[in-house]
CHARMM-style PDB file with segment names, atoms N, HN, CA, C and O in Angstrom:
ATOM      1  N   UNK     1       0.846  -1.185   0.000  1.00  0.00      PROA
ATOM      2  CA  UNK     1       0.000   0.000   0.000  1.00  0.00      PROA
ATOM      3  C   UNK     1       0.890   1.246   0.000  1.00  0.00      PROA
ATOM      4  O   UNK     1       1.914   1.404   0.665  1.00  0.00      PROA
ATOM      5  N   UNK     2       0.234   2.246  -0.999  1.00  0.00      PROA
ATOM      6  HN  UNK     2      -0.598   2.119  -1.539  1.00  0.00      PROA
ATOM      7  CA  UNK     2       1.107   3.447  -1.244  1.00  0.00      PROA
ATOM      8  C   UNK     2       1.242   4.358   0.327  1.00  0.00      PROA
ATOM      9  O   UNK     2       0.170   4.474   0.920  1.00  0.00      PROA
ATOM     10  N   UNK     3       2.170   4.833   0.836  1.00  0.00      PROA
ATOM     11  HN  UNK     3       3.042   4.739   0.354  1.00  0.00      PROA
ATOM     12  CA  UNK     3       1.884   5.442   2.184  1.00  0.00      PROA
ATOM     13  C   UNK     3       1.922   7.375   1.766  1.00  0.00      PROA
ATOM     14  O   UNK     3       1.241   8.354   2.070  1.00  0.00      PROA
ATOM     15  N   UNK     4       3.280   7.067   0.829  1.00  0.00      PROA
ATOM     16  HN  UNK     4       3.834   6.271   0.583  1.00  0.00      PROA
ATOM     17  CA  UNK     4       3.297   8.696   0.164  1.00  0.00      PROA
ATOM     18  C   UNK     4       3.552   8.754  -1.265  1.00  0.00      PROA
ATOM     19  O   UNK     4       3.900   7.848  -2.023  1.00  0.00      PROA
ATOM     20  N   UNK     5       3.276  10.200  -1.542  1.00  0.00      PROA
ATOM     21  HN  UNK     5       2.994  10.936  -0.927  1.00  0.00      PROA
ATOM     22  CA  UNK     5       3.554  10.795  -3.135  1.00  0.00      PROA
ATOM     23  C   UNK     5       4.337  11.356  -3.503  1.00  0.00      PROA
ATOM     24  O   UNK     5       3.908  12.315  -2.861  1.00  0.00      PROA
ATOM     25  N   UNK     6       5.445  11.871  -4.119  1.00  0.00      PROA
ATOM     26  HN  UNK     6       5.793  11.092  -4.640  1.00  0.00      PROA
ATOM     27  CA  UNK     6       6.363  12.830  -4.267  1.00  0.00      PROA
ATOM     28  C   UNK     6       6.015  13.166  -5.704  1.00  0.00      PROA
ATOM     29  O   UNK     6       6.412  12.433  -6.610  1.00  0.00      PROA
ATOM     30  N   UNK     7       5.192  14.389  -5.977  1.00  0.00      PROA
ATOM     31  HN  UNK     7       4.870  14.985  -5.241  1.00  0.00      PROA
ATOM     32  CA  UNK     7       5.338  14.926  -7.564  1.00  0.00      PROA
ATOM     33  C   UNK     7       6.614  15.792  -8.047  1.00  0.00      PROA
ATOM     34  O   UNK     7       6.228  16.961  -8.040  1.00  0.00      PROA
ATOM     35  N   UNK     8       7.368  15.762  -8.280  1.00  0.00      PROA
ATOM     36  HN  UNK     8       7.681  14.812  -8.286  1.00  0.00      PROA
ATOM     37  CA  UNK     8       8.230  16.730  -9.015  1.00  0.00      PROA
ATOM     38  C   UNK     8       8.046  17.124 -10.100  1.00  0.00      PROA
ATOM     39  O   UNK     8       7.758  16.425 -11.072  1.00  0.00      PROA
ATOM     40  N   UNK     9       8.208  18.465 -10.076  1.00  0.00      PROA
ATOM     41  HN  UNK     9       8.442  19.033  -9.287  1.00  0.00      PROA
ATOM     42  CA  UNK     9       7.317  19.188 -11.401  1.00  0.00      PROA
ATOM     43  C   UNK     9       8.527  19.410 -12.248  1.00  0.00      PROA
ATOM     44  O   UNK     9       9.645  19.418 -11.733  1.00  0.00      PROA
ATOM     45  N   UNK    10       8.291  19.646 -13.914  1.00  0.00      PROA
ATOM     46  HN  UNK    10       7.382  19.640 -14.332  1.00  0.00      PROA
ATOM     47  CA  UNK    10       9.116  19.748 -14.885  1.00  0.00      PROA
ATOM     48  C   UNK    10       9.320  21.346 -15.049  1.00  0.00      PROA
ATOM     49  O   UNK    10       8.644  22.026 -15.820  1.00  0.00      PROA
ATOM     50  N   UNK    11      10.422  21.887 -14.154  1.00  0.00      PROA
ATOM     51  HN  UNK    11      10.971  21.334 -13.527  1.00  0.00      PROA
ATOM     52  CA  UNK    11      10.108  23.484 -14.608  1.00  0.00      PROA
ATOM     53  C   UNK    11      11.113  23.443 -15.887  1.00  0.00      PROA
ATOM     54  O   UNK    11      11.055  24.458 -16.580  1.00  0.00      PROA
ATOM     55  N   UNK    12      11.914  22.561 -16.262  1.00  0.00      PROA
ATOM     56  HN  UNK    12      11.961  21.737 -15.699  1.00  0.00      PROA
ATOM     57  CA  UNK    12      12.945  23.139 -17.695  1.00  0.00      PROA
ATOM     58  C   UNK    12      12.257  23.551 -18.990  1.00  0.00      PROA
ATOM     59  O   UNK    12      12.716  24.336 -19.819  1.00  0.00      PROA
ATOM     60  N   UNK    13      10.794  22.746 -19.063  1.00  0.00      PROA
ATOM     61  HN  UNK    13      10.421  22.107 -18.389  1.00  0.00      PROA
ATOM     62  CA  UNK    13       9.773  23.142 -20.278  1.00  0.00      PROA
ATOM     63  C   UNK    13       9.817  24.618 -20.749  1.00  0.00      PROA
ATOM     64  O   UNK    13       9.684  25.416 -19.821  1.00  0.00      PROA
ATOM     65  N   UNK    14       9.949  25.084 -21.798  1.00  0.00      PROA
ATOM     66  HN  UNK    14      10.057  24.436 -22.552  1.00  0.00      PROA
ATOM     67  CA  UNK    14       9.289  26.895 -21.940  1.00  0.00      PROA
ATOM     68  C   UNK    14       8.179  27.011 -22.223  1.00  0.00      PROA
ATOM     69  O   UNK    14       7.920  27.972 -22.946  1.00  0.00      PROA
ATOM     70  N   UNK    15       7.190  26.232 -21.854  1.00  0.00      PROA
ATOM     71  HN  UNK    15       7.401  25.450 -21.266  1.00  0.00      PROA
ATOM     72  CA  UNK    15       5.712  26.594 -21.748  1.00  0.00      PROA
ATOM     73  C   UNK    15       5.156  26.340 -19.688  1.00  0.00      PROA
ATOM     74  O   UNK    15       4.091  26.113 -19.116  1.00  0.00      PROA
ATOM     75  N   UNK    16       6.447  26.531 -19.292  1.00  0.00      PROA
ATOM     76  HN  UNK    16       7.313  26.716 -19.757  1.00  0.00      PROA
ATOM     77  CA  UNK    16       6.363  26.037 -17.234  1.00  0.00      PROA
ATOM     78  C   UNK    16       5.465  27.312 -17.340  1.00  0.00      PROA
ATOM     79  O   UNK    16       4.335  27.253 -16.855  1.00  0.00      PROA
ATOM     80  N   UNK    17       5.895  28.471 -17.947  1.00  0.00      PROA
ATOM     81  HN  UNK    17       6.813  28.519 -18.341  1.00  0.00      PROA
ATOM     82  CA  UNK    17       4.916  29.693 -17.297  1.00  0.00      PROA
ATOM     83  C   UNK    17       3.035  29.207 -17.486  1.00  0.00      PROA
ATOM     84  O   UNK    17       2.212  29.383 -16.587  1.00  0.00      PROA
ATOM     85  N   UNK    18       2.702  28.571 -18.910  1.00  0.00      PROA
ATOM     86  HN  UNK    18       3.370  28.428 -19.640  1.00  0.00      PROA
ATOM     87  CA  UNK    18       1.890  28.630 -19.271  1.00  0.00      PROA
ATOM     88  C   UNK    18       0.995  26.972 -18.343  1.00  0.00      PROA
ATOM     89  O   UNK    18      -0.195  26.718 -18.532  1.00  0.00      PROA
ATOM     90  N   UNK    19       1.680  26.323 -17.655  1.00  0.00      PROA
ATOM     91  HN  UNK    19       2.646  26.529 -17.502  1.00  0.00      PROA
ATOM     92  CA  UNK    19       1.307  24.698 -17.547  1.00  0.00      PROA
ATOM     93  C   UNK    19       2.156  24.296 -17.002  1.00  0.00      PROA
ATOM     94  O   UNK    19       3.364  24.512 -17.109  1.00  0.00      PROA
ATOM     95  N   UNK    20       1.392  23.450 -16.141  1.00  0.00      PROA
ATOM     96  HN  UNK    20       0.411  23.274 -16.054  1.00  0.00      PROA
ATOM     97  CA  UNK    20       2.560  22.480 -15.026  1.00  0.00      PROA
ATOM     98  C   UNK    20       2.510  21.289 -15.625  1.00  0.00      PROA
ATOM     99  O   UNK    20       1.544  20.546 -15.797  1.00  0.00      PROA
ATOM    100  N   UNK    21       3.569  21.174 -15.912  1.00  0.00      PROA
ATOM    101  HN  UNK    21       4.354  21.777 -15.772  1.00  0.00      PROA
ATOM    102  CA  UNK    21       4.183  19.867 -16.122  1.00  0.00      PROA
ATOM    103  C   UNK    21       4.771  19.125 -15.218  1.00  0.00      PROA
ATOM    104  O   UNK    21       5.512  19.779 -14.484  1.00  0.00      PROA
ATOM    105  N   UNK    22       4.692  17.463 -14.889  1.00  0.00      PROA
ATOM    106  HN  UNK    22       4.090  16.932 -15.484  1.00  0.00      PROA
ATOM    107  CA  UNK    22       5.074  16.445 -14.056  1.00  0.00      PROA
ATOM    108  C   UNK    22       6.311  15.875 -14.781  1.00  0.00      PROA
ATOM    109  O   UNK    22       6.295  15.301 -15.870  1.00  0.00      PROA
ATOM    110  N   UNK    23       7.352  16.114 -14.032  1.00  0.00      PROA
ATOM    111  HN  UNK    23       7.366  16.580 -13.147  1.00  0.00      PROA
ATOM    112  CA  UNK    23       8.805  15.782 -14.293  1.00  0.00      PROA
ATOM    113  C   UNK    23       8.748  13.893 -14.260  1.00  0.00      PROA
ATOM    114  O   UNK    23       9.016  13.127 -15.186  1.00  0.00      PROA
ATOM    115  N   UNK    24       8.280  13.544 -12.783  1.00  0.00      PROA
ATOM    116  HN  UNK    24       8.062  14.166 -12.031  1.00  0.00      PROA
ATOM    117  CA  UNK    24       8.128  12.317 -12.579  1.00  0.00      PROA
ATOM    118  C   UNK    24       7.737  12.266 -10.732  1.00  0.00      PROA
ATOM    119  O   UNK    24       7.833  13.209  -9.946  1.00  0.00      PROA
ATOM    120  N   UNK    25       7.363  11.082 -10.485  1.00  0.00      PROA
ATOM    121  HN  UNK    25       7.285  10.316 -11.124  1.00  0.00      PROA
ATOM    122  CA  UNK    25       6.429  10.830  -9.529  1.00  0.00      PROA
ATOM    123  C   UNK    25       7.115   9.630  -8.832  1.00  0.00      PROA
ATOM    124  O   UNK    25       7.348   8.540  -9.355  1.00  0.00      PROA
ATOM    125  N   UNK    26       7.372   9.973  -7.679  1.00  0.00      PROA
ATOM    126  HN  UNK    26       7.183  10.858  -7.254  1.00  0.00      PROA
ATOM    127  CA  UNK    26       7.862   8.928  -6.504  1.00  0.00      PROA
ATOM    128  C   UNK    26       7.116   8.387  -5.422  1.00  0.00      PROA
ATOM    129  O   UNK    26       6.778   9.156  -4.522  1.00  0.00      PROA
ATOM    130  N   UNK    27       6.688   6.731  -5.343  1.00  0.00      PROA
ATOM    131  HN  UNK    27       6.963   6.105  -6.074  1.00  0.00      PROA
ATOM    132  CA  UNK    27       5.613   6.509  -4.562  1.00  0.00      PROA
ATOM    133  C   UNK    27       6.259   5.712  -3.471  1.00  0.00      PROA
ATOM    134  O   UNK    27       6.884   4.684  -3.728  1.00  0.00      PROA
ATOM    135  N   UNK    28       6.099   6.222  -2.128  1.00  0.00      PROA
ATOM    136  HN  UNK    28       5.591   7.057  -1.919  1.00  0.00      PROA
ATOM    137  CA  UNK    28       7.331   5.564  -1.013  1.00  0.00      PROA
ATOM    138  C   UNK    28       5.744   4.581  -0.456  1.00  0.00      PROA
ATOM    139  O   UNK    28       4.604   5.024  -0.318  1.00  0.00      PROA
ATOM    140  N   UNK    29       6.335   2.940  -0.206  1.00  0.00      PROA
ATOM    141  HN  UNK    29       7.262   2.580  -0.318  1.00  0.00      PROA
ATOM    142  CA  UNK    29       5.293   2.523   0.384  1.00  0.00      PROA
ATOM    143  C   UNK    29       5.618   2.018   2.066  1.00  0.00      PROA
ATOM    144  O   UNK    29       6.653   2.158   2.719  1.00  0.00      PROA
ATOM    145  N   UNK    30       4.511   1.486   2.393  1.00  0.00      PROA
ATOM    146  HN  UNK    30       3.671   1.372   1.863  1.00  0.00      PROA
ATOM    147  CA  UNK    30       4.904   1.366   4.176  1.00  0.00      PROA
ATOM    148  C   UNK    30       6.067   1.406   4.491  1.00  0.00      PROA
ATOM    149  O   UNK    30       6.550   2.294   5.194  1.00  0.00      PROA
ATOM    150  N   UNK    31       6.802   0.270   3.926  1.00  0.00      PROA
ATOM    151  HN  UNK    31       6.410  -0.451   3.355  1.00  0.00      PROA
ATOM    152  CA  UNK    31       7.885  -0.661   4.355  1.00  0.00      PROA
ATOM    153  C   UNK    31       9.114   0.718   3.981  1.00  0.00      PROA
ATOM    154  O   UNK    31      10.301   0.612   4.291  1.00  0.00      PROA
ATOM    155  N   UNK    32       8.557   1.898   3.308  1.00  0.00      PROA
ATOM    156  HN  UNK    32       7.593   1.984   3.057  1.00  0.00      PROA
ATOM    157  CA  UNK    32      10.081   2.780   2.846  1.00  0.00      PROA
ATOM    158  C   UNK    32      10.390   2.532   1.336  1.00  0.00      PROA
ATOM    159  O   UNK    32      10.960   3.519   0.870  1.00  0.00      PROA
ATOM    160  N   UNK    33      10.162   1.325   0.220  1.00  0.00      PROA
ATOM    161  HN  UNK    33       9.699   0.524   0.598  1.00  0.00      PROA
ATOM    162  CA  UNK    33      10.152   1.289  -0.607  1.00  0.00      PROA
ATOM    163  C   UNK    33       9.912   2.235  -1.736  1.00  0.00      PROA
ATOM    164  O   UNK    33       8.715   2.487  -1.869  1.00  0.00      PROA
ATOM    165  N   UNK    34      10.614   2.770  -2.497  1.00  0.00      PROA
ATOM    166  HN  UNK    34      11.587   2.565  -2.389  1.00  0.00      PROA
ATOM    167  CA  UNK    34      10.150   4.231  -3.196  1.00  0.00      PROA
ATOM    168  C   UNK    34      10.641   3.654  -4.653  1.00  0.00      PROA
ATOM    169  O   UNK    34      11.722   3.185  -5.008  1.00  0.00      PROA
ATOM    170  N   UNK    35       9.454   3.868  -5.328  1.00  0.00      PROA
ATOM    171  HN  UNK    35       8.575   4.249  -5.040  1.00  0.00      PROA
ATOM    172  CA  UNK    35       9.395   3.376  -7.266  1.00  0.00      PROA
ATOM    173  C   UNK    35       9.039   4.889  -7.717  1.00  0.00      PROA
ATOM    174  O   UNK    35       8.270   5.753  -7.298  1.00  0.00      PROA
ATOM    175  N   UNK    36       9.943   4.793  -8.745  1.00  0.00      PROA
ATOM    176  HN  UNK    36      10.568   4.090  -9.086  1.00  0.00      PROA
ATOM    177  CA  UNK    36       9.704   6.011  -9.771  1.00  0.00      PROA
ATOM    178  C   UNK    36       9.227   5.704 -10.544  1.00  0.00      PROA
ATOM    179  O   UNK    36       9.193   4.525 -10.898  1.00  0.00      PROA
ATOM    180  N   UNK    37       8.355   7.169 -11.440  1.00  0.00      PROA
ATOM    181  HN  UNK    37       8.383   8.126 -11.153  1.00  0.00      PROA
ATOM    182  CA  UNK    37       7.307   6.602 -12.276  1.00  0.00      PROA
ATOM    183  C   UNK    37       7.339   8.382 -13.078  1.00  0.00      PROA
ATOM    184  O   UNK    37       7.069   9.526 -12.712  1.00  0.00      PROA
ATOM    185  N   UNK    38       7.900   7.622 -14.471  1.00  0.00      PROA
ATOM    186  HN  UNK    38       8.120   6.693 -14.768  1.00  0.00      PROA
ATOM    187  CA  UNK    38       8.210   8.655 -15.170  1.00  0.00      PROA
ATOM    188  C   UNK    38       7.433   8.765 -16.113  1.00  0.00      PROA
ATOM    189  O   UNK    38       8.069   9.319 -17.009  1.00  0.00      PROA
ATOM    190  N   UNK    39       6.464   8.569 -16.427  1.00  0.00      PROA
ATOM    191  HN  UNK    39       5.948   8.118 -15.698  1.00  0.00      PROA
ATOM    192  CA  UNK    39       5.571   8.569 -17.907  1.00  0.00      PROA
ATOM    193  C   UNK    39       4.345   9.159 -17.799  1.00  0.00      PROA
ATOM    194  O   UNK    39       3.312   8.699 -18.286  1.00  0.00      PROA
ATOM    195  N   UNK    40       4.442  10.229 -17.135  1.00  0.00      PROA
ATOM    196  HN  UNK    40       5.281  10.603 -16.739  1.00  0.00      PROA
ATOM    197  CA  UNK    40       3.396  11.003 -16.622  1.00  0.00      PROA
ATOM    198  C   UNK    40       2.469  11.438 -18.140  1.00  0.00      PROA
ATOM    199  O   UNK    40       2.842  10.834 -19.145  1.00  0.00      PROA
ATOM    200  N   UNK    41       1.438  12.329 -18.294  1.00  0.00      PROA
ATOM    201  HN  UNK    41       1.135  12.819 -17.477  1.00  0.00      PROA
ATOM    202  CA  UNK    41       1.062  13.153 -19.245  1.00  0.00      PROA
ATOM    203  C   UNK    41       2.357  14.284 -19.603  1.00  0.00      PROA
ATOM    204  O   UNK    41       2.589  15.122 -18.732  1.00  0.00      PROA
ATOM    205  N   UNK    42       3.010  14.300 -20.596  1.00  0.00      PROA
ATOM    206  HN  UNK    42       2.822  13.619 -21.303  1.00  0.00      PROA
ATOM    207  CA  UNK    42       3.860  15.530 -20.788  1.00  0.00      PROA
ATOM    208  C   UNK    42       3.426  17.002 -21.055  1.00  0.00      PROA
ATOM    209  O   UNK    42       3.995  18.070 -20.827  1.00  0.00      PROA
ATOM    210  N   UNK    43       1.998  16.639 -21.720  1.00  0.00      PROA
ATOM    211  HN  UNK    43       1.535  15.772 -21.906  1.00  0.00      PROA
ATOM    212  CA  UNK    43       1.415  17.832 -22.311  1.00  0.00      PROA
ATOM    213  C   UNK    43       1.187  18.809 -21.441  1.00  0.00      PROA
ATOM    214  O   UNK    43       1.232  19.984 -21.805  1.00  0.00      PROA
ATOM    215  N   UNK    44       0.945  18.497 -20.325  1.00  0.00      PROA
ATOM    216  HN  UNK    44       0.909  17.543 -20.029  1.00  0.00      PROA
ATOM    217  CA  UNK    44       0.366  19.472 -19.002  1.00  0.00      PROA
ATOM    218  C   UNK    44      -0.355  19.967 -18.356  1.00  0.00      PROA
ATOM    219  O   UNK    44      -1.178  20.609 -19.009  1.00  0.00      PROA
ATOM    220  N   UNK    45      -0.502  20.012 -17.222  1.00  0.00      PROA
ATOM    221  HN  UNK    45       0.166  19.491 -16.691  1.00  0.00      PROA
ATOM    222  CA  UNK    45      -1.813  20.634 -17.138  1.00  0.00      PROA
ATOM    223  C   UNK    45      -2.055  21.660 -16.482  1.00  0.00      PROA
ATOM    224  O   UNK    45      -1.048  22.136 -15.958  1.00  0.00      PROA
ATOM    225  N   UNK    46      -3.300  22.376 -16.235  1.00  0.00      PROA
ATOM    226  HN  UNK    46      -4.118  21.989 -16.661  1.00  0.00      PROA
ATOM    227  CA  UNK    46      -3.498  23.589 -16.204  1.00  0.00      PROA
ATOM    228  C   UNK    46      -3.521  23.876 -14.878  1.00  0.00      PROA
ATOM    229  O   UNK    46      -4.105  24.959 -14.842  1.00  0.00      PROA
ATOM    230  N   UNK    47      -3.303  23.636 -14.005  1.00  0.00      PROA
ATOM    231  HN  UNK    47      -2.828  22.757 -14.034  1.00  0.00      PROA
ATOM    232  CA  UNK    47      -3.130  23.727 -12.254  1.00  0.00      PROA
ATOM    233  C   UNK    47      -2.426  22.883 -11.694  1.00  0.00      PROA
ATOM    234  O   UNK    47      -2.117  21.915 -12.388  1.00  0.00      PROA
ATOM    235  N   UNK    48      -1.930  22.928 -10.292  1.00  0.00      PROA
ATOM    236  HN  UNK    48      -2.181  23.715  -9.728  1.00  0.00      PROA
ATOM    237  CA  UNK    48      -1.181  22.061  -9.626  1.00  0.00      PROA
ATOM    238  C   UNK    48      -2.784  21.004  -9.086  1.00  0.00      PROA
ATOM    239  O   UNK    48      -2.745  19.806  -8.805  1.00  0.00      PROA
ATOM    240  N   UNK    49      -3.854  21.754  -9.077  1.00  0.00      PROA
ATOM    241  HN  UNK    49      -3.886  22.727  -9.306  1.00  0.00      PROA
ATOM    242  CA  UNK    49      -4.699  20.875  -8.596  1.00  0.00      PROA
ATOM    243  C   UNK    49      -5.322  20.107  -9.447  1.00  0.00      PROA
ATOM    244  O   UNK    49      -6.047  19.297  -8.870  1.00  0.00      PROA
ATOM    245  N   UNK    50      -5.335  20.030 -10.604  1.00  0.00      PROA
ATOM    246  HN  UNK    50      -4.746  20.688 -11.073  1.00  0.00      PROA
ATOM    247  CA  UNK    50      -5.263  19.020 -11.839  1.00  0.00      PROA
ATOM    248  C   UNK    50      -4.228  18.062 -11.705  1.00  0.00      PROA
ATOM    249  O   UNK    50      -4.270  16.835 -11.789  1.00  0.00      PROA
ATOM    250  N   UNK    51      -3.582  18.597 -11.552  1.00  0.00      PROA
ATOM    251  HN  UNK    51      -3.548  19.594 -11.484  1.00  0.00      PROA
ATOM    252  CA  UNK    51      -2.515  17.254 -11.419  1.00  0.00      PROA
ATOM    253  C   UNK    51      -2.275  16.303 -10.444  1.00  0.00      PROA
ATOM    254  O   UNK    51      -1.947  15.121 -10.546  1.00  0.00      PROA
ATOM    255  N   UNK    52      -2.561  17.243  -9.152  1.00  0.00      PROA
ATOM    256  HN  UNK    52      -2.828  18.204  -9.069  1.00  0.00      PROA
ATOM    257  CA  UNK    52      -3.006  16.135  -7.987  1.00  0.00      PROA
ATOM    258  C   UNK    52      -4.224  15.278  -7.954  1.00  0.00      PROA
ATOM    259  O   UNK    52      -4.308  14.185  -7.394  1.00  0.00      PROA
ATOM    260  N   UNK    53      -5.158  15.898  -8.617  1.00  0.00      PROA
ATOM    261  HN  UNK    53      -5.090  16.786  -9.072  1.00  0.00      PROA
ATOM    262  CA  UNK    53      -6.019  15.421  -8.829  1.00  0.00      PROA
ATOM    263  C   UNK    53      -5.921  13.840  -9.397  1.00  0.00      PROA
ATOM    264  O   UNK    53      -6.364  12.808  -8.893  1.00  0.00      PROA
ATOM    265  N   UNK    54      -5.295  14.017 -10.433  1.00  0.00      PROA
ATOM    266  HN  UNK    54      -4.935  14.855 -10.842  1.00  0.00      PROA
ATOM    267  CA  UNK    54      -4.800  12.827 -11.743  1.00  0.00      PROA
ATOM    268  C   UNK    54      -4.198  11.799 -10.808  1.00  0.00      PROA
ATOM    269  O   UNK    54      -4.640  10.652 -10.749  1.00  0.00      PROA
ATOM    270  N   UNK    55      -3.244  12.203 -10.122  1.00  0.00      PROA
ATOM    271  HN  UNK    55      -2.885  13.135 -10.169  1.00  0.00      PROA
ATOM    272  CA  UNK    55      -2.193  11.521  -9.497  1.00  0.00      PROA
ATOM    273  C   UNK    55      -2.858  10.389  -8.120  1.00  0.00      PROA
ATOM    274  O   UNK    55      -2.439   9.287  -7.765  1.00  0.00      PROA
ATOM    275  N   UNK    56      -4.034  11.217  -7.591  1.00  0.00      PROA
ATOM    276  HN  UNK    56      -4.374  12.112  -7.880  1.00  0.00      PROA
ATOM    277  CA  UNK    56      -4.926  10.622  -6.152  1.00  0.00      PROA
ATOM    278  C   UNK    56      -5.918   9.820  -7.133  1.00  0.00      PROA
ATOM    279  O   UNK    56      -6.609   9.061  -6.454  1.00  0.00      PROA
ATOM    280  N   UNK    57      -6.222   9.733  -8.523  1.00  0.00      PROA
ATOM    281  HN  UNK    57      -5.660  10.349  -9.075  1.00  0.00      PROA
ATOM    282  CA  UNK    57      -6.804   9.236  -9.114  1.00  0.00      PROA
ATOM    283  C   UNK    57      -6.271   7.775  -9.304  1.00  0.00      PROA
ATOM    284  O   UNK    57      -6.854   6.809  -8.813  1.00  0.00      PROA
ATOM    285  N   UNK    58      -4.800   7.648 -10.260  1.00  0.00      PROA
ATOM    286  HN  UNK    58      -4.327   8.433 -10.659  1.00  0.00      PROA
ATOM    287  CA  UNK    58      -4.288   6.499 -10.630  1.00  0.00      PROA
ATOM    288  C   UNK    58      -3.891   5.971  -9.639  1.00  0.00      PROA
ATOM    289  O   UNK    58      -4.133   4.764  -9.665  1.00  0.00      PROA
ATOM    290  N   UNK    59      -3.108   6.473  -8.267  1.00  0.00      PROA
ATOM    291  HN  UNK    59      -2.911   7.453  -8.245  1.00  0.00      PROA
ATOM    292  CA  UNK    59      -2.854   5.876  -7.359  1.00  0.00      PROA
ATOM    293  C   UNK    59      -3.569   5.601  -5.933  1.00  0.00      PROA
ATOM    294  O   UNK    59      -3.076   5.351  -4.833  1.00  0.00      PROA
ATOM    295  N   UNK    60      -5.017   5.749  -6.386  1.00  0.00      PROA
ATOM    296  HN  UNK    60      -5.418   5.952  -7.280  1.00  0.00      PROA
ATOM    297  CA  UNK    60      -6.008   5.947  -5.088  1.00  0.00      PROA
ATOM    298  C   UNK    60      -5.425   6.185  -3.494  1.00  0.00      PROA
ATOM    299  O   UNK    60      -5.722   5.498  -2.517  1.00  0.00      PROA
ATOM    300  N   UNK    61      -4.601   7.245  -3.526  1.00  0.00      PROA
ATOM    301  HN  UNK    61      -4.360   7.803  -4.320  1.00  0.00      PROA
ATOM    302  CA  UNK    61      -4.718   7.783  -2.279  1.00  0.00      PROA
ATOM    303  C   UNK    61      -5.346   8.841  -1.738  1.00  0.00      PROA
ATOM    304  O   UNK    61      -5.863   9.628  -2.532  1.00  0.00      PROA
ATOM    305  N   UNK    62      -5.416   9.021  -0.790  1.00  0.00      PROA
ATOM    306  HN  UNK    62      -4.995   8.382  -0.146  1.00  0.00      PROA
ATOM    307  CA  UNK    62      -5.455  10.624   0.031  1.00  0.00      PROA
ATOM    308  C   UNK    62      -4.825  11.411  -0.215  1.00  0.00      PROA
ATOM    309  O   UNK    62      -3.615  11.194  -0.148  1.00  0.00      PROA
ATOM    310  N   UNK    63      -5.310  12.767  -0.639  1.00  0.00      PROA
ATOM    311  HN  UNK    63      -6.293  12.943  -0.694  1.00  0.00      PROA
ATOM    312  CA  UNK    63      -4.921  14.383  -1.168  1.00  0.00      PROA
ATOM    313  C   UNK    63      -3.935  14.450  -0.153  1.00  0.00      PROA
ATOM    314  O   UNK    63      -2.748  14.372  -0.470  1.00  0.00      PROA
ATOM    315  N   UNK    64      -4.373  14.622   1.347  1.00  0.00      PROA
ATOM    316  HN  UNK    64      -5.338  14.686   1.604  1.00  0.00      PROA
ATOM    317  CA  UNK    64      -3.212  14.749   2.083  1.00  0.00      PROA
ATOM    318  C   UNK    64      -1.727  13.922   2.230  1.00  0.00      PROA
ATOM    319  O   UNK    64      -0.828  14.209   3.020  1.00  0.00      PROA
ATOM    320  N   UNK    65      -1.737  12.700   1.139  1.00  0.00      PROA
ATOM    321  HN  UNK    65      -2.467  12.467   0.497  1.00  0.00      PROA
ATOM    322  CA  UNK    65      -0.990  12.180   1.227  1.00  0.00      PROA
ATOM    323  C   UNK    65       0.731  12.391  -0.383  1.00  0.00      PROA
ATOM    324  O   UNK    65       1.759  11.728  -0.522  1.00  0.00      PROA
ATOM    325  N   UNK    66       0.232  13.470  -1.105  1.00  0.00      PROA
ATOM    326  HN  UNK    66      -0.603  14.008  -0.992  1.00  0.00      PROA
ATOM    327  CA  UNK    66       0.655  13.573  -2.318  1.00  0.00      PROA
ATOM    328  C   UNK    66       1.289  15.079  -1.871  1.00  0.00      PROA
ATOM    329  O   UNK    66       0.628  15.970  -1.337  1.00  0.00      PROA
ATOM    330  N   UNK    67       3.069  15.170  -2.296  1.00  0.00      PROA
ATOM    331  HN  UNK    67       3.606  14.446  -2.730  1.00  0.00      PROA
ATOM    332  CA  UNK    67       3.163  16.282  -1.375  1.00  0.00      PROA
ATOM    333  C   UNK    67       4.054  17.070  -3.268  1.00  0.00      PROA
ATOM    334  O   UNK    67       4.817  16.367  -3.929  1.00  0.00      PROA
ATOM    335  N   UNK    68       3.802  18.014  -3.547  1.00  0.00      PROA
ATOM    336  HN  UNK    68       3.181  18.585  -3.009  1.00  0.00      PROA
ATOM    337  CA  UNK    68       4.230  18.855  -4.587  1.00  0.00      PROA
ATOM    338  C   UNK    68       5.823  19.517  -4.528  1.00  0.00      PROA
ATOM    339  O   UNK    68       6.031  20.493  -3.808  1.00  0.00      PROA
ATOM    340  N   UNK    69       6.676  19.044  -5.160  1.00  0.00      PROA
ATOM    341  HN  UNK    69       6.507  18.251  -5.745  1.00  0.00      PROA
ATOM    342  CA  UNK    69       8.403  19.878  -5.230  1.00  0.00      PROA
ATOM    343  C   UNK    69       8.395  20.076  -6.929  1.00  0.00      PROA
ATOM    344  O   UNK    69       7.850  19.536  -7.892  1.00  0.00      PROA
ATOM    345  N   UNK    70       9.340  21.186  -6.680  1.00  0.00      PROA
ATOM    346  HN  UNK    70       9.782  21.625  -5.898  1.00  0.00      PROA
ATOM    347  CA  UNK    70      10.067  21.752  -7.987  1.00  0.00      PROA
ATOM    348  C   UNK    70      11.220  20.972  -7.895  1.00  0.00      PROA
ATOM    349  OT1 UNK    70      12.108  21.081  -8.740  1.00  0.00      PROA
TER     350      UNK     70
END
């Protein structure tokens, strides 16, 4: 079971002003185990809360559990 989220956002894009982009996504589970997961949507999306959104979606967790870095 997923315990946390780590999104790291793609600021090198030149459309970062216009759209957040997901660099890649780190899911740490109980035990400390942490898998990266790079094949996000590249295109982007239009809020950080779109994207958490997406993210509490595929990985059915808790909002409070998905934490946002540059």
């Amino acid at each position: 079971m997923i315990k946390r989220i780590t999104v790291y956002l793609d600021n090198e894009q030149p459309e970062f002003m216009d759209k957040v982009c997901c660099g890649f996504v780190v899911a740490e589970n109980e035990n400390g185990t942490e898998t990266v997961h790079n094949n996000f949507d590249s295109g982007g999306y239009q809020s950080i809360k779109e994207l958490v959104d997406e993210v509490v979606g595929i990985f059915r967790v808790n909002r409070s559990s998905v934490m946002v870095a540059m």
